[in-house]
VEXDREN-2710 file (C-alpha; in Angstrom, 1 decimal):
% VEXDREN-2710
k/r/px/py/pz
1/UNK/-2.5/25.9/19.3
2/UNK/-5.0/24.7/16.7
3/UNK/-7.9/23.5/17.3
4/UNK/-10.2/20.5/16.9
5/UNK/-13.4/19.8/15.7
6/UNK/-16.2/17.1/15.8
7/UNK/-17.2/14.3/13.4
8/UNK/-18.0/15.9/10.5
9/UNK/-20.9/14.7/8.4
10/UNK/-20.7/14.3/4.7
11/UNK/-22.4/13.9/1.9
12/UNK/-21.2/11.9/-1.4
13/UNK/-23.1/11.5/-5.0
14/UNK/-21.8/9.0/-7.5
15/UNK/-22.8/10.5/-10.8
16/UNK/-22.9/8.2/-14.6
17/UNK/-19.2/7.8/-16.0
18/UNK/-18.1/10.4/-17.9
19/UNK/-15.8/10.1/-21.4
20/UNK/-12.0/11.2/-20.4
21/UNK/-9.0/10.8/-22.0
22/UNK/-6.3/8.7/-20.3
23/UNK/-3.7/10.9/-19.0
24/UNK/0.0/10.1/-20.2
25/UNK/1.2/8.8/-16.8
26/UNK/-1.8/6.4/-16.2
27/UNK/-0.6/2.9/-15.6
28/UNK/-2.1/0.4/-17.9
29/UNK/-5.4/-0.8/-17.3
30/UNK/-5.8/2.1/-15.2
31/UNK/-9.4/4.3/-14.7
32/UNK/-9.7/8.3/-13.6
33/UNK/-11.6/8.6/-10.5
34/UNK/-12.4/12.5/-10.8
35/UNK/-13.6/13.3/-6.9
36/UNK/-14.5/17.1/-6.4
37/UNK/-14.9/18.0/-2.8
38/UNK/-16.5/21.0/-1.5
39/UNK/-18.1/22.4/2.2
40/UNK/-21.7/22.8/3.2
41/UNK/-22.1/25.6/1.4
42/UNK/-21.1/24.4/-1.7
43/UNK/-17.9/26.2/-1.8
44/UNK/-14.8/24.2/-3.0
45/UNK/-12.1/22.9/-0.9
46/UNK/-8.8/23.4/-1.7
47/UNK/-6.0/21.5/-0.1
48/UNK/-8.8/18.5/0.7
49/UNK/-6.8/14.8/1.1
50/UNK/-8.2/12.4/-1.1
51/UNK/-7.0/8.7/-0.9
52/UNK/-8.3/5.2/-2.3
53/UNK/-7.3/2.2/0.0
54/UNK/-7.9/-1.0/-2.1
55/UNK/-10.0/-3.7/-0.5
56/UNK/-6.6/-5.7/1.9
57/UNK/-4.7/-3.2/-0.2
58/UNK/-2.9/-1.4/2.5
59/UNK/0.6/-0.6/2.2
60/UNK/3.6/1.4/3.2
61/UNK/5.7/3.2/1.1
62/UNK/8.9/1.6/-1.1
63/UNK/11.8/1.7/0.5
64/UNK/13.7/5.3/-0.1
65/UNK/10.5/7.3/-0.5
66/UNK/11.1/10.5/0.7
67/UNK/9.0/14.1/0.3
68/UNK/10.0/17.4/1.3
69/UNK/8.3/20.2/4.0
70/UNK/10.3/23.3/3.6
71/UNK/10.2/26.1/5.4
72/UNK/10.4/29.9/3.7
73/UNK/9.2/33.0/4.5
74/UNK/8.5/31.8/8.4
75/UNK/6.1/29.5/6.8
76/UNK/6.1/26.3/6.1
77/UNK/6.0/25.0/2.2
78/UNK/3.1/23.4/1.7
79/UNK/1.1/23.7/4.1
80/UNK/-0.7/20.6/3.9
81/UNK/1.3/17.7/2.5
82/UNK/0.2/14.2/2.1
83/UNK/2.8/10.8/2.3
84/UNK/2.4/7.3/2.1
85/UNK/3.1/5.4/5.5
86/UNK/7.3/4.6/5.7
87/UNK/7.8/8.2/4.0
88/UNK/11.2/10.2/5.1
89/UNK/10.1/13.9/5.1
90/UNK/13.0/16.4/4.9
91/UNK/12.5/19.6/6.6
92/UNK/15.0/22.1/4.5
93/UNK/14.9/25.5/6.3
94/UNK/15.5/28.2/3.9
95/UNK/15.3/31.3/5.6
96/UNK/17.5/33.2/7.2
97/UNK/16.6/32.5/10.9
98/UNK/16.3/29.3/12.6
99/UNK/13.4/26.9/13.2
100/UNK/12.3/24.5/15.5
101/UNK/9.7/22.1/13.7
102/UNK/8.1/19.3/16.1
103/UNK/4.8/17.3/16.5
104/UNK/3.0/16.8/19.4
105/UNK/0.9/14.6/17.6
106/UNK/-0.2/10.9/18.4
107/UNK/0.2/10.2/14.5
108/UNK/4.0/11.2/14.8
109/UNK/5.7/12.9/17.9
110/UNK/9.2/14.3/16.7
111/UNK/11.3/17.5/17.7
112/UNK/14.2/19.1/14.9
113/UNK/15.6/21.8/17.4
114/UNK/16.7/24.8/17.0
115/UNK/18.6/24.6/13.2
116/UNK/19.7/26.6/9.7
117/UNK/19.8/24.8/6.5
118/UNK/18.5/20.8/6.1
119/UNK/18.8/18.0/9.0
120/UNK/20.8/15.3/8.5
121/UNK/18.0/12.7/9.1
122/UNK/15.0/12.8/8.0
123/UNK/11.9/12.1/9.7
124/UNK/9.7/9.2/8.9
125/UNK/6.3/8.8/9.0
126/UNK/5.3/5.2/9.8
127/UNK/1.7/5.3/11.1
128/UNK/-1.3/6.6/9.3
129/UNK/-3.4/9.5/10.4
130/UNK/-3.2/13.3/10.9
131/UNK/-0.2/15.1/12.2
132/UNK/-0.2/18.7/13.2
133/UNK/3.2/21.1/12.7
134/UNK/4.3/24.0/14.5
135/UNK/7.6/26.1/15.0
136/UNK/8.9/26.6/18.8
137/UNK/9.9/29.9/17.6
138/UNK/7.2/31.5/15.4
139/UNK/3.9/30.5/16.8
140/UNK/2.6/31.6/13.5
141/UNK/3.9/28.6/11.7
142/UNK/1.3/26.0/10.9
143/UNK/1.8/23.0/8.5
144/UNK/-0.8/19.3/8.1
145/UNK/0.9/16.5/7.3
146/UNK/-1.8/13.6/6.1
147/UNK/-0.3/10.1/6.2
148/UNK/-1.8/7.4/4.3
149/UNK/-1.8/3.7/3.8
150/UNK/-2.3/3.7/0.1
151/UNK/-0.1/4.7/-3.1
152/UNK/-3.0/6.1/-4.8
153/UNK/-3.5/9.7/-3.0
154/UNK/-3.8/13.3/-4.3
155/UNK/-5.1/16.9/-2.8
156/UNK/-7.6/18.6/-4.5
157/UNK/-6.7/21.8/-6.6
158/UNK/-8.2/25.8/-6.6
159/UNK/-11.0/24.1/-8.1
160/UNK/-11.8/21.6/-5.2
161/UNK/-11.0/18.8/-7.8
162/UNK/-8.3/15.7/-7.4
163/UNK/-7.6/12.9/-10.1
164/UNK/-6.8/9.5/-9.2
165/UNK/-6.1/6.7/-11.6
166/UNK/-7.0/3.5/-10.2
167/UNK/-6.9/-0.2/-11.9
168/UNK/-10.4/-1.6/-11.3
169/UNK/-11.4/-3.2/-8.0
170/UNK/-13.1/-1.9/-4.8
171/UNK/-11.7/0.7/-2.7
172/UNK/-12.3/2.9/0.7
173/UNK/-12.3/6.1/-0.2
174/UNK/-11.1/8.5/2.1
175/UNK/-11.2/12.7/2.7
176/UNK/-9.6/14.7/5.0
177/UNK/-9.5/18.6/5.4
178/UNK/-7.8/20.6/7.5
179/UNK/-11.3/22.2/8.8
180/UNK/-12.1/18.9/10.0
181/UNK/-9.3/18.8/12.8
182/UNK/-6.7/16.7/13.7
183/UNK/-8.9/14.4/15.6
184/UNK/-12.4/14.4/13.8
185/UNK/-11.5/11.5/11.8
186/UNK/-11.5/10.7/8.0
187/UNK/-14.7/10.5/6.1
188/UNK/-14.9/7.2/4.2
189/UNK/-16.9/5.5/1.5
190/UNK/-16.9/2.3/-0.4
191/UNK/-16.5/2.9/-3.9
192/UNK/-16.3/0.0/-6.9
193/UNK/-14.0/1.4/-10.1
194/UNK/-15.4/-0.3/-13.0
195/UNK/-14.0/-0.2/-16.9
196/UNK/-14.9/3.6/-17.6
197/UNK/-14.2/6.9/-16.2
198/UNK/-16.1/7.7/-12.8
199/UNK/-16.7/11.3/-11.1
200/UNK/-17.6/11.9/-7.3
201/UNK/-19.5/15.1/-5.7
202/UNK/-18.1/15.0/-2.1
203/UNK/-19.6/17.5/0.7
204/UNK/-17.6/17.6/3.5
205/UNK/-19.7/19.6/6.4
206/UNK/-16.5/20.0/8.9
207/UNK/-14.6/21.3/5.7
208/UNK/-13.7/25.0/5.8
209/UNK/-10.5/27.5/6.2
210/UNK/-7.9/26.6/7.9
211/UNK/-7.7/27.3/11.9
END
């Protein structure tokens, strides 16, 4: 069982562009949007969802888009993934025993039972949101999968950091972490890319370890 928290509260500082190079992969015309999330206490927040919806701009993944939540060890591999909406999610299972992977949650209810080695079908997630994996088996087991309605999405690093390079325009900005809960909601914030490189200081006060 995991639990669930209230609306957190946040807190976010847009600080004076910053000289960057482009990175190699930036599309043309593109700008870094440098958000570095952290909890009340300043600490930084691995693992944090970090997505920019532009303003009408939401959309569901290309057809074919698929990701991958393994499980190894008895855990699952990453923990906390994050998809665009229409994503097909393979759940490989490569240890030794079986697993059962389901979702009880509203953002995607789904059951793989008992099984060794990869399901034939994937599953896909269709609706944005938050949705909470377990194992029938090993209670232990724990994974987040974020869903959003945006191609332009990232989780933060060690460091509490995240790069996202975004073709100027207005966006909705928006943070998850798994110390939030399942329920608490997103945090969001209107945010207008302009021609140069842009940095964000985001506190997220529901942020912290994982339940």
């Amino acid at each position: 069982m995991l639990s669930r928290s209230t609306l957190p509260l946040c807190r976010l500082a847009l600080s004076v562009p910053f000289a960057l190079s482009a990175g190699a992969c930036a599309p043309a015309g593109a700008v870094e949007l440098v958000v570095a999330v952290s909890d009340a206490a300043g600490r930084a927040l691995p693992d944090a969802v970090v997505a920019a919806v532009a303003r009408g701009g939401r959309t569901a993944a290309a057809p074919g888009t698929s990701a991958q939540l393994a499980q190894r060890d008895r855990q699952f591999q990453p923990q906390v993934l994050v998809v665009q909406a229409g994503t097909a999610v393979h759940f490989p299972n490569f240890d030794t025993v079986r697993h059962h992977v389901y979702s009880v949650s509203p953002t995607k209810r789904f059951e793989l039972k008992l099984y060794a080695g990869t399901p034939a079908q994937p599953v896909v997630f269709e609706r944005a949101g938050v949705a909470v994996l377990g194992c029938n088996i090993h209670d232990r087991m724990a994974a987040w999968l974020a869903v959003v309605d945006t191609p332009h999405f990232a989780l933060t690093g060690a460091t509490g950091q995240a790069s996202l390079d975004l073709p100027p325009g207005a966006y909705r900005l928006q943070l998850w972490h798994v110390g939030m809960g399942e329920e608490a909601g997103w945090t969001e914030q209107a945010v207008t890319v302009g021609g140069a490189p842009m940095r964000l200081q985001v506190t997220l006060a529901g942020g912290g370890p994982r339940p």
